[in-house]
Jmol script that loads the backbone (N, CA, C; Angstrom):
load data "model"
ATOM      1  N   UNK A   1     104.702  78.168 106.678  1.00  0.00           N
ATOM      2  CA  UNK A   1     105.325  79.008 107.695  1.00  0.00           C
ATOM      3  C   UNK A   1     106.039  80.167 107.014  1.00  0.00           C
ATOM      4  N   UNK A   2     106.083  81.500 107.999  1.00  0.00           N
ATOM      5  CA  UNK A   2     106.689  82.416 107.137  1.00  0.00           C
ATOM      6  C   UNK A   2     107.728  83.366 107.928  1.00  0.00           C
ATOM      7  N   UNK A   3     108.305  84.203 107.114  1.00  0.00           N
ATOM      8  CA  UNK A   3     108.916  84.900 108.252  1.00  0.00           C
ATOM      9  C   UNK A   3     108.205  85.970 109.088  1.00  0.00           C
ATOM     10  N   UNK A   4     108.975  86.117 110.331  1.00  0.00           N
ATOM     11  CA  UNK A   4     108.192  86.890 111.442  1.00  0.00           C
ATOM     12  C   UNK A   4     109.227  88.488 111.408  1.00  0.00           C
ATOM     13  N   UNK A   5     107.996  89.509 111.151  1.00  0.00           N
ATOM     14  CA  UNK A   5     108.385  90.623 111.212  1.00  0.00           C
ATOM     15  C   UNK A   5     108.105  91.171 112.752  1.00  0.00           C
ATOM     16  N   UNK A   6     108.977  92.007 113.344  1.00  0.00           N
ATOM     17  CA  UNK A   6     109.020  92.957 114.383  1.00  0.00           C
ATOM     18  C   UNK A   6     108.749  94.142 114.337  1.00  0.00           C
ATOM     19  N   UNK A   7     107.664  94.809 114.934  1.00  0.00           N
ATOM     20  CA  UNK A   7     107.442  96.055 114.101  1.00  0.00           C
ATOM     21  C   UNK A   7     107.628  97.026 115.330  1.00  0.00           C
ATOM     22  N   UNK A   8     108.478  98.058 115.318  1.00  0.00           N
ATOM     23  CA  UNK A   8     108.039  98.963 116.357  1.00  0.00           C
ATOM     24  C   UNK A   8     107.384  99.647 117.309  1.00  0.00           C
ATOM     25  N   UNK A   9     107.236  99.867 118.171  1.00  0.00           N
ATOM     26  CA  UNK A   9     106.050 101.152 118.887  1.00  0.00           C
ATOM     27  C   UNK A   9     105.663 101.838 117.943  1.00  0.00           C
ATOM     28  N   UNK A  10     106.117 102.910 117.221  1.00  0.00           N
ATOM     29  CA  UNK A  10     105.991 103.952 116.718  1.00  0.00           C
ATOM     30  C   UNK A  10     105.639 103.703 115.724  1.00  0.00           C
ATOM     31  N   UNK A  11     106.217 102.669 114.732  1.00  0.00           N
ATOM     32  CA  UNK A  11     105.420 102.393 113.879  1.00  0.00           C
ATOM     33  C   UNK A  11     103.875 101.877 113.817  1.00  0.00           C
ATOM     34  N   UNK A  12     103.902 100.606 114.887  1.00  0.00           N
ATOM     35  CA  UNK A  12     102.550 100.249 115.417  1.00  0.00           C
ATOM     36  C   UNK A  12     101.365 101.496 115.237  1.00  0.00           C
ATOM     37  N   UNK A  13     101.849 102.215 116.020  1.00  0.00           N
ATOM     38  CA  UNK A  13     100.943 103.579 116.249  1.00  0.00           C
ATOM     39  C   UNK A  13     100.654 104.207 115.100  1.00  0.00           C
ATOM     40  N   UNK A  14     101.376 104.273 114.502  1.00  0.00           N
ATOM     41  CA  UNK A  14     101.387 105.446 113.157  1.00  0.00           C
ATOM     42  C   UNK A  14     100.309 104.358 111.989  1.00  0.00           C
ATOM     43  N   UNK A  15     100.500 103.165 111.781  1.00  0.00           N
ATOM     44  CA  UNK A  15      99.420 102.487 111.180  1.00  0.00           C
ATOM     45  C   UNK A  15      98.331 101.693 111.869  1.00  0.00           C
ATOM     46  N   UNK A  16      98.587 101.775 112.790  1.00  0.00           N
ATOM     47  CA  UNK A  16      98.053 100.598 113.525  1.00  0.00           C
ATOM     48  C   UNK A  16      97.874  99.191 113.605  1.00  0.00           C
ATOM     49  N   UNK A  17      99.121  98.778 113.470  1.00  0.00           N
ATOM     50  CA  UNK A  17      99.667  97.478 112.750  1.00  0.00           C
ATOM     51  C   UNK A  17     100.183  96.706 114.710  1.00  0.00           C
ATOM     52  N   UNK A  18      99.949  95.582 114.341  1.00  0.00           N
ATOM     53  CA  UNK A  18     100.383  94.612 115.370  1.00  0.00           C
ATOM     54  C   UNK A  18     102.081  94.517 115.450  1.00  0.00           C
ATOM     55  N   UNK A  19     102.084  94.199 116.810  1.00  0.00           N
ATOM     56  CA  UNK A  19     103.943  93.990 117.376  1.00  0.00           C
ATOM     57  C   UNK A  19     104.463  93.104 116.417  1.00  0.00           C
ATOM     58  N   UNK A  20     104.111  91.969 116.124  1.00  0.00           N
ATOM     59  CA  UNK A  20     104.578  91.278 115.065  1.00  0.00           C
ATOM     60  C   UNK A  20     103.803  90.318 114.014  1.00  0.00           C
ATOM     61  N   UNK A  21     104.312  90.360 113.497  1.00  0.00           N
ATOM     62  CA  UNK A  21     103.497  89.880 112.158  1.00  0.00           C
ATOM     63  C   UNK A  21     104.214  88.731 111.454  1.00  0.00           C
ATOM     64  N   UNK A  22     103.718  87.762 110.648  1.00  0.00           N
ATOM     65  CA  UNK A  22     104.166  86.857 109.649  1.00  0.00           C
ATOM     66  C   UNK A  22     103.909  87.462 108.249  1.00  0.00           C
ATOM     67  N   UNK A  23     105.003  86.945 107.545  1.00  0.00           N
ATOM     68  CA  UNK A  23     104.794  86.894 106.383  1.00  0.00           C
ATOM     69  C   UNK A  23     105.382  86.157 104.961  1.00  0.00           C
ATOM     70  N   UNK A  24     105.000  85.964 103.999  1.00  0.00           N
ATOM     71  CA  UNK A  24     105.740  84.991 103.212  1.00  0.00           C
ATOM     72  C   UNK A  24     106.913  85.410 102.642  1.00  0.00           C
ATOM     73  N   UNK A  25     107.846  84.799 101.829  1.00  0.00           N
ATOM     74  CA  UNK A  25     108.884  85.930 101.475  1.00  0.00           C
ATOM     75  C   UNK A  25     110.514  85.023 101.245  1.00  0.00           C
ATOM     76  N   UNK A  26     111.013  85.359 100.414  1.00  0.00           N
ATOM     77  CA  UNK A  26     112.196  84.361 100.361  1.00  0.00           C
ATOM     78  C   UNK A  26     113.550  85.514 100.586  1.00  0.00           C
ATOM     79  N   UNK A  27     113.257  86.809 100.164  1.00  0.00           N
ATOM     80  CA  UNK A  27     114.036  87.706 100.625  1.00  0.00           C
ATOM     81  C   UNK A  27     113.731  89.241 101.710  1.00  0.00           C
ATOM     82  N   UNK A  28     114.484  89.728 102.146  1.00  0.00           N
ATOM     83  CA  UNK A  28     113.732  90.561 102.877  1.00  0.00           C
ATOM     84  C   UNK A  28     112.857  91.879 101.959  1.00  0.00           C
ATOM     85  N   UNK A  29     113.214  92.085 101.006  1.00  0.00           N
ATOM     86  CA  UNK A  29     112.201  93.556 100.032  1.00  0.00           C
ATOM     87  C   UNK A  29     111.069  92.342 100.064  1.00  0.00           C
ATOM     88  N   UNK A  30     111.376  91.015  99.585  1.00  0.00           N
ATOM     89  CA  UNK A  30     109.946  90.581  99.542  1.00  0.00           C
ATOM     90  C   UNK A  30     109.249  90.136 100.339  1.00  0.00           C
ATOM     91  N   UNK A  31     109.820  90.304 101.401  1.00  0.00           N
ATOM     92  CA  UNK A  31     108.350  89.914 102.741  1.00  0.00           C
ATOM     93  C   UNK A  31     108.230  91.032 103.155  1.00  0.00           C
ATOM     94  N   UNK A  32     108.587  92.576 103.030  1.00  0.00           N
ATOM     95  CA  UNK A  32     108.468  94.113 102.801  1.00  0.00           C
ATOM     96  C   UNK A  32     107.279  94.469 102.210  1.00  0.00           C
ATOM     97  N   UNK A  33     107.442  93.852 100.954  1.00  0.00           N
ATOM     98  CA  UNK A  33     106.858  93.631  99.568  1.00  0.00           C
ATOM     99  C   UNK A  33     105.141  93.473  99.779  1.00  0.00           C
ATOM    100  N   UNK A  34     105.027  92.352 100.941  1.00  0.00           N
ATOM    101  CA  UNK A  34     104.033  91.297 101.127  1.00  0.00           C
ATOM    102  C   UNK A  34     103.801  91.854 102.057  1.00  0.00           C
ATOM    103  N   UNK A  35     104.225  92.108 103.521  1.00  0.00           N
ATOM    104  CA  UNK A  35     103.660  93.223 104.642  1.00  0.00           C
ATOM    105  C   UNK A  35     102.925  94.144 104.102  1.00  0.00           C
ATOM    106  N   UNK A  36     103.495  95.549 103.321  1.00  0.00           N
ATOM    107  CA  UNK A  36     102.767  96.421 102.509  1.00  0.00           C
ATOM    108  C   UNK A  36     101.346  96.072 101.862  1.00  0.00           C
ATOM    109  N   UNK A  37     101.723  95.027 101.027  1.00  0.00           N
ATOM    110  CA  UNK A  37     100.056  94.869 100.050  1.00  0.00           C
ATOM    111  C   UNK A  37      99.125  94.053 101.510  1.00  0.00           C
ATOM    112  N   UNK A  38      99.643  93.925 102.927  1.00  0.00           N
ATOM    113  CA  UNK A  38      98.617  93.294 103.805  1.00  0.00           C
ATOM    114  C   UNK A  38      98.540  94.658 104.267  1.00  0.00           C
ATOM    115  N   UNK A  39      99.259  95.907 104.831  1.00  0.00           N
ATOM    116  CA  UNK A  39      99.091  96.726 105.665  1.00  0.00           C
ATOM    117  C   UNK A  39      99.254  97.978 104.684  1.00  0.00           C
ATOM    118  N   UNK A  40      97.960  98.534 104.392  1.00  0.00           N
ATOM    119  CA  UNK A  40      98.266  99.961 103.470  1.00  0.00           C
ATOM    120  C   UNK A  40      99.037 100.945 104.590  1.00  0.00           C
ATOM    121  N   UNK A  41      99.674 102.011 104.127  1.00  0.00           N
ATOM    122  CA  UNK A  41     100.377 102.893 104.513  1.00  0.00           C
ATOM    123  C   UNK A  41     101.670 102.232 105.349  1.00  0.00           C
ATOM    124  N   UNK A  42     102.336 101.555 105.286  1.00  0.00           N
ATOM    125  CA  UNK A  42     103.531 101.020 106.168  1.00  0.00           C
ATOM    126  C   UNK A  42     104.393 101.044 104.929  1.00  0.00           C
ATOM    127  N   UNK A  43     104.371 100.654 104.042  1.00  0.00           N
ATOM    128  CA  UNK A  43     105.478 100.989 103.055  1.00  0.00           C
ATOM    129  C   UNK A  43     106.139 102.393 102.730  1.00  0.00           C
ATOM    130  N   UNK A  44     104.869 103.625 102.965  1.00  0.00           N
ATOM    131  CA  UNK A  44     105.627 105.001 102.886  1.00  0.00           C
ATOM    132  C   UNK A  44     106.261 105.408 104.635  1.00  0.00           C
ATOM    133  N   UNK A  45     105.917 104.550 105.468  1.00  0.00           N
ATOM    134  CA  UNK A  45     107.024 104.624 106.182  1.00  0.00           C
ATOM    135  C   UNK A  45     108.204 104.087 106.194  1.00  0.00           C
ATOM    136  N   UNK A  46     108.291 102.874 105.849  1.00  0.00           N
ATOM    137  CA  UNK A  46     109.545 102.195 105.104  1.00  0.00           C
ATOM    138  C   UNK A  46     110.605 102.862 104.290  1.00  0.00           C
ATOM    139  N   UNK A  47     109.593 103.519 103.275  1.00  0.00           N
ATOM    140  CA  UNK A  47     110.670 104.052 102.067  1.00  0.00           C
ATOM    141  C   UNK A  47     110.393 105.530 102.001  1.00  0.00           C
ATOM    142  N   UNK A  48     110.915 106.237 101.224  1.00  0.00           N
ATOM    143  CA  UNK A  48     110.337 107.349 100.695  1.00  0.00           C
ATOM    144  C   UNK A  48     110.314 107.353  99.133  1.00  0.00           C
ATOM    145  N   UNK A  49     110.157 108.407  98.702  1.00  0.00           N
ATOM    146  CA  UNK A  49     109.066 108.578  97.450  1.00  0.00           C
ATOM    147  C   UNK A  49     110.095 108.086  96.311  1.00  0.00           C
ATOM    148  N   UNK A  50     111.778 107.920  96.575  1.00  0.00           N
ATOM    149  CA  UNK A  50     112.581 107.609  95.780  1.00  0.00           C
ATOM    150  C   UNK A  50     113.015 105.858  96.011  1.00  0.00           C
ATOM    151  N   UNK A  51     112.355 105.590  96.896  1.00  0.00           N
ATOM    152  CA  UNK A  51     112.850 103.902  97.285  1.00  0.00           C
ATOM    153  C   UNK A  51     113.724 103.998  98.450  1.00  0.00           C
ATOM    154  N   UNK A  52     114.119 105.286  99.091  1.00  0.00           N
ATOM    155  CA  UNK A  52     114.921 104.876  99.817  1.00  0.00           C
ATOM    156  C   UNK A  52     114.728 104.237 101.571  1.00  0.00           C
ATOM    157  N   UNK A  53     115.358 103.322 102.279  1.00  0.00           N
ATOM    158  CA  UNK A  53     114.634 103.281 103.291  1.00  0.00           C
ATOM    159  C   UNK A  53     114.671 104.282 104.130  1.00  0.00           C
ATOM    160  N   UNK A  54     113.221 104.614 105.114  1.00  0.00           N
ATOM    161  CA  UNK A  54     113.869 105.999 106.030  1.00  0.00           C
ATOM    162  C   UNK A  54     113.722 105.083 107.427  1.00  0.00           C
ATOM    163  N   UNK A  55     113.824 103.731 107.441  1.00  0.00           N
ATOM    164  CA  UNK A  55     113.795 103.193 108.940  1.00  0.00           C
ATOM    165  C   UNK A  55     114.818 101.951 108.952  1.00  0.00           C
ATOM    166  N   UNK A  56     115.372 101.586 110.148  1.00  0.00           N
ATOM    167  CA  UNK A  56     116.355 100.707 110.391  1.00  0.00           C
ATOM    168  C   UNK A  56     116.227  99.158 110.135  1.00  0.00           C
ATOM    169  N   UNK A  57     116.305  98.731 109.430  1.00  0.00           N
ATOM    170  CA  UNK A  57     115.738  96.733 109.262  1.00  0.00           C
ATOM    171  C   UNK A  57     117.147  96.186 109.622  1.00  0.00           C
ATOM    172  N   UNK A  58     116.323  95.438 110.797  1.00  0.00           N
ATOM    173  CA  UNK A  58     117.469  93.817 111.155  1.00  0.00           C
ATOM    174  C   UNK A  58     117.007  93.009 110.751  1.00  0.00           C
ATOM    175  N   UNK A  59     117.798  92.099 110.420  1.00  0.00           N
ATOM    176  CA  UNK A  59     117.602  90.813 109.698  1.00  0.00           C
ATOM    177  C   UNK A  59     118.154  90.110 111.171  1.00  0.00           C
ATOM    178  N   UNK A  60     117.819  89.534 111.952  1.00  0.00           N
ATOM    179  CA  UNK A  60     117.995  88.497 112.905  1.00  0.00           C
ATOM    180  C   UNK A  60     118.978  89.527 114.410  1.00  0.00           C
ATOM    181  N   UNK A  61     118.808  90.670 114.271  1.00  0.00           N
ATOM    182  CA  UNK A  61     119.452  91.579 115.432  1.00  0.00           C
ATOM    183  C   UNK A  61     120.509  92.370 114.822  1.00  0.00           C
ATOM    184  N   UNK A  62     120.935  92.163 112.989  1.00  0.00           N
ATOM    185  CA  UNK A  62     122.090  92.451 112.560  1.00  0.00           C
ATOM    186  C   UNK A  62     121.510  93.712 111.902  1.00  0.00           C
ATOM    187  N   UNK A  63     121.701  94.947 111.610  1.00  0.00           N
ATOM    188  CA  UNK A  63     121.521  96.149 110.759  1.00  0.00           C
ATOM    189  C   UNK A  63     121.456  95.076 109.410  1.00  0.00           C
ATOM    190  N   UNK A  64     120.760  95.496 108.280  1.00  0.00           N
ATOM    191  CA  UNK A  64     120.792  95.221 107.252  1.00  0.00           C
ATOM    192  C   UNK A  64     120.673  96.325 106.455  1.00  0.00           C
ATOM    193  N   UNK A  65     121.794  96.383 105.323  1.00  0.00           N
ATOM    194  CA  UNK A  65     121.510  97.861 104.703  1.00  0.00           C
ATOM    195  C   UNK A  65     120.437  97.735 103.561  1.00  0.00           C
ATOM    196  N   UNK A  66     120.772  98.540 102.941  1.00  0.00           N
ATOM    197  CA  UNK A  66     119.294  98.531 101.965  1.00  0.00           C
ATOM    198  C   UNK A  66     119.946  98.055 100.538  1.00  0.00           C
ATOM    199  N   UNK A  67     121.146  97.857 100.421  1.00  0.00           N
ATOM    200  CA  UNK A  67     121.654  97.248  99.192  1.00  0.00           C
ATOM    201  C   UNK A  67     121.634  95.511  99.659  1.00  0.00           C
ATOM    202  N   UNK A  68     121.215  94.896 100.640  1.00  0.00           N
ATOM    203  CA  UNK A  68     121.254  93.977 101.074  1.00  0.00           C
ATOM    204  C   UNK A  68     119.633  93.086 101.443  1.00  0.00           C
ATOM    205  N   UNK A  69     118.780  94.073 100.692  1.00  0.00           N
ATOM    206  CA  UNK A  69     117.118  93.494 101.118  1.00  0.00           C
ATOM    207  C   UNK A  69     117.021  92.126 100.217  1.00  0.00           C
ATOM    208  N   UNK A  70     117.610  92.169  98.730  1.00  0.00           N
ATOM    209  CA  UNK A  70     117.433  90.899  98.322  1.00  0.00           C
ATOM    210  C   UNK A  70     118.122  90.197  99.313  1.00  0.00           C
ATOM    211  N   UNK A  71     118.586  90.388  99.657  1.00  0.00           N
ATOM    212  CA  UNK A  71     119.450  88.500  99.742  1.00  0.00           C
ATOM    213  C   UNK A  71     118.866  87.471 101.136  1.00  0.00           C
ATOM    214  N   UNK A  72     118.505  86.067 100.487  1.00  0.00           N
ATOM    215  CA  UNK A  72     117.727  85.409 101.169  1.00  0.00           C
ATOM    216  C   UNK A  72     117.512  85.443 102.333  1.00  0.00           C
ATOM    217  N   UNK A  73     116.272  85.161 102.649  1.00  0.00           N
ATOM    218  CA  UNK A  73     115.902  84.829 104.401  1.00  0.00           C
ATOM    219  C   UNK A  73     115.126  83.421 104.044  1.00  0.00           C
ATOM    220  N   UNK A  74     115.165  82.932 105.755  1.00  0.00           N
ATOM    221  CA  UNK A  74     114.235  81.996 105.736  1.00  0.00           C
ATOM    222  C   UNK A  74     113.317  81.786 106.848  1.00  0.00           C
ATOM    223  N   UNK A  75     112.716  80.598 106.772  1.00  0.00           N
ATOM    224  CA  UNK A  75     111.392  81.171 107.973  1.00  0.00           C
ATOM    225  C   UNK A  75     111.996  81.229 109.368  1.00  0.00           C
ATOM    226  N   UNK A  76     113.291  80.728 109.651  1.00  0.00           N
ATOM    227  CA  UNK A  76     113.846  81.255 111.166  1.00  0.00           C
ATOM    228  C   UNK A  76     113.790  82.347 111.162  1.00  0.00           C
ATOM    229  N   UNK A  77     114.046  83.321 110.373  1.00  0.00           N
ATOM    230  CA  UNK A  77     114.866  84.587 110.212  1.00  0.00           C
ATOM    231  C   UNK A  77     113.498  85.514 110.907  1.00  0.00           C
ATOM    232  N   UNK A  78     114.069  86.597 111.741  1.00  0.00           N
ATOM    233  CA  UNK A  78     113.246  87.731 112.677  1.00  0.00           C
ATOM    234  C   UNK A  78     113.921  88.740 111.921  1.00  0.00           C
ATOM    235  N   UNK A  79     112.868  89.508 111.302  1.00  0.00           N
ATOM    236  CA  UNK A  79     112.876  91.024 110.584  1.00  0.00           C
ATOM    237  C   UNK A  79     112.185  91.952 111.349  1.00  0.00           C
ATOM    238  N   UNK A  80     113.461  92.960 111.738  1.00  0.00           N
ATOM    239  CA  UNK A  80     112.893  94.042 112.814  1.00  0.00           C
ATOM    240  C   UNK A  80     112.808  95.204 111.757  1.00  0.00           C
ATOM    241  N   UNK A  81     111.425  95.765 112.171  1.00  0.00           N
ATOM    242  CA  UNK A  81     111.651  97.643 111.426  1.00  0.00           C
ATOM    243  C   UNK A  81     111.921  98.445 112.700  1.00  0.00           C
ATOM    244  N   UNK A  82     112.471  99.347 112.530  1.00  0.00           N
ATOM    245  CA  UNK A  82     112.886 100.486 114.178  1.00  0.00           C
ATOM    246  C   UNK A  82     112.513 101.465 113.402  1.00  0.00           C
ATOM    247  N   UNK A  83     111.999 102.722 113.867  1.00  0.00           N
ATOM    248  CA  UNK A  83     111.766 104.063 113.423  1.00  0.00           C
ATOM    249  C   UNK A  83     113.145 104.975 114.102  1.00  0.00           C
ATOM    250  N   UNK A  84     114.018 105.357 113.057  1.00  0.00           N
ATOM    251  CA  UNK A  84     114.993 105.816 113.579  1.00  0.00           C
ATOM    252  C   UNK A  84     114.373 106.621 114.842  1.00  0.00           C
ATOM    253  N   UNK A  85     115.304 107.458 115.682  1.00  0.00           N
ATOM    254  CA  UNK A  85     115.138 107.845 116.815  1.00  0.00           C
ATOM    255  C   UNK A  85     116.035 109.047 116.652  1.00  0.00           C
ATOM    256  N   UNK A  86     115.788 110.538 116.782  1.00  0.00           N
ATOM    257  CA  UNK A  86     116.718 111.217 117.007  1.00  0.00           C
ATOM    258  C   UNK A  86     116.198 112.426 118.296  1.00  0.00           C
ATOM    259  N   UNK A  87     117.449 113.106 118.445  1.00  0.00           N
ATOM    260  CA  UNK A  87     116.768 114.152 119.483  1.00  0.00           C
ATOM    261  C   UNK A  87     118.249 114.367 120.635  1.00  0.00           C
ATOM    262  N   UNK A  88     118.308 115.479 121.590  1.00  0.00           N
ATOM    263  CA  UNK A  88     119.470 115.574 122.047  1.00  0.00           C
ATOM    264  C   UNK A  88     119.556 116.503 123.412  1.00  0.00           C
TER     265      UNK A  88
END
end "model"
wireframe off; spacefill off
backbone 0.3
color backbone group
């Protein structure tokens, strides 16, 4: 069993990747890690060219920052990506 990723609309669209997905992973970069090498192009939406993230990850509904991707998950745990949202 693995953890279950949540993937956006927008992201969906932009790779054409399913609403949610499983994957293996003991921390969140590494079921990131493991999404990516299953789904080419979803990681340069994730990050940009320096590592940084350019989209929102919850770890179970909570913001998770990006100094915080190691630290463990387990297979309860729901990992959301959001494509920030701006506009006014």
């Amino acid at each position: 069993m693995g953890v279950e990723i949540k993937i956006s609309p927008l992201i969906q669209t932009l790779i054409g990747i399913a609403e949610t997905v499983e994957v293996e992973g003991t921390s969140a970069r590494e079921c990131l890690d493991n999404l990516a090498r299953e789904n080419p192009g979803i990681k340069e939406v994730i990050f940009d060219k320096n590592g940084v993230m350019k989209v929102i990850i919850l770890r179970n509904g909570i913001v998770l920052p990006q100094n915080c991707l190691d630290n463990e998950v387990s297979d309860k745990d729901i990992i959301t990506i959001l494509a920030p949202m701006a506009g006014g």
